[in-house]
C-alpha positions, 0 to 999 in steps of 0.5 A: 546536539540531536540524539539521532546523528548517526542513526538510520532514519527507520530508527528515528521512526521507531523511537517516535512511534511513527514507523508503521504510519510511515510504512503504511502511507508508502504502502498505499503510494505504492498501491495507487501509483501501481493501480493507476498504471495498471489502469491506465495500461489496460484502458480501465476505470477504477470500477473496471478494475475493481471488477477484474481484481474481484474488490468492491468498487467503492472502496477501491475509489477510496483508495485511489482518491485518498488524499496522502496523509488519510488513513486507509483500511490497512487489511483492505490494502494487503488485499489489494496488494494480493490481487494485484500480484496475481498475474505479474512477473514473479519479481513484481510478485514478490514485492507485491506480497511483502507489501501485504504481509507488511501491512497485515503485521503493522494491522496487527500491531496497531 
């Protein structure tokens, strides 16, 4: 019998020592599903918005063509989650700067 029935699945990451990869990769998904839209809405190109969130244009194509499971800079990450706040509705906003003082603690930890 498993030693996790029962148990929430944060914990079940936890206790195998993957919760901040795990929250790391969502974090990401979420950042390149949120750029992508952002790009596609605005008519841009990843070095146009690059430019227009003030980030370098070459590790901001990193990111959007990342593939899942690579390792991405979690500080260059919480700082596109910053900038891309900037400008959103304020529900859009709060979610955006969670995501990057989340990633800033799991930086830390790591």
């Amino acid at each position: 019998m498993s030693r996790h029935i029962g148990s929430d699945f944060d914990r079940f990451l936890a206790e195998e020592n993957l919760l901040d990869l795990a929250e790391s990769l969502a974090a990401r998904r979420v950042l390149v599903f949120k750029l992508r839209q952002m790009m596609r809405e605005q008519g841009l190109d990843a070095m146009q918005l690059a430019e227009q969130l003030d980030l370098e244009g070459a590790a901001l194509q990193r990111v959007l063509g990342a593939g899942a499971e690579e390792k991405t800079d979690l500080l260059f990450l919480a700082k596109v989650a910053e900038r891309l706040s900037k400008g959103l509705e304020e529900k859009n906003q709060h979610l955006l700067q969670n995501l990057a003082d989340r990633l800033k603690e799991i930086y830390l930890r790591s």
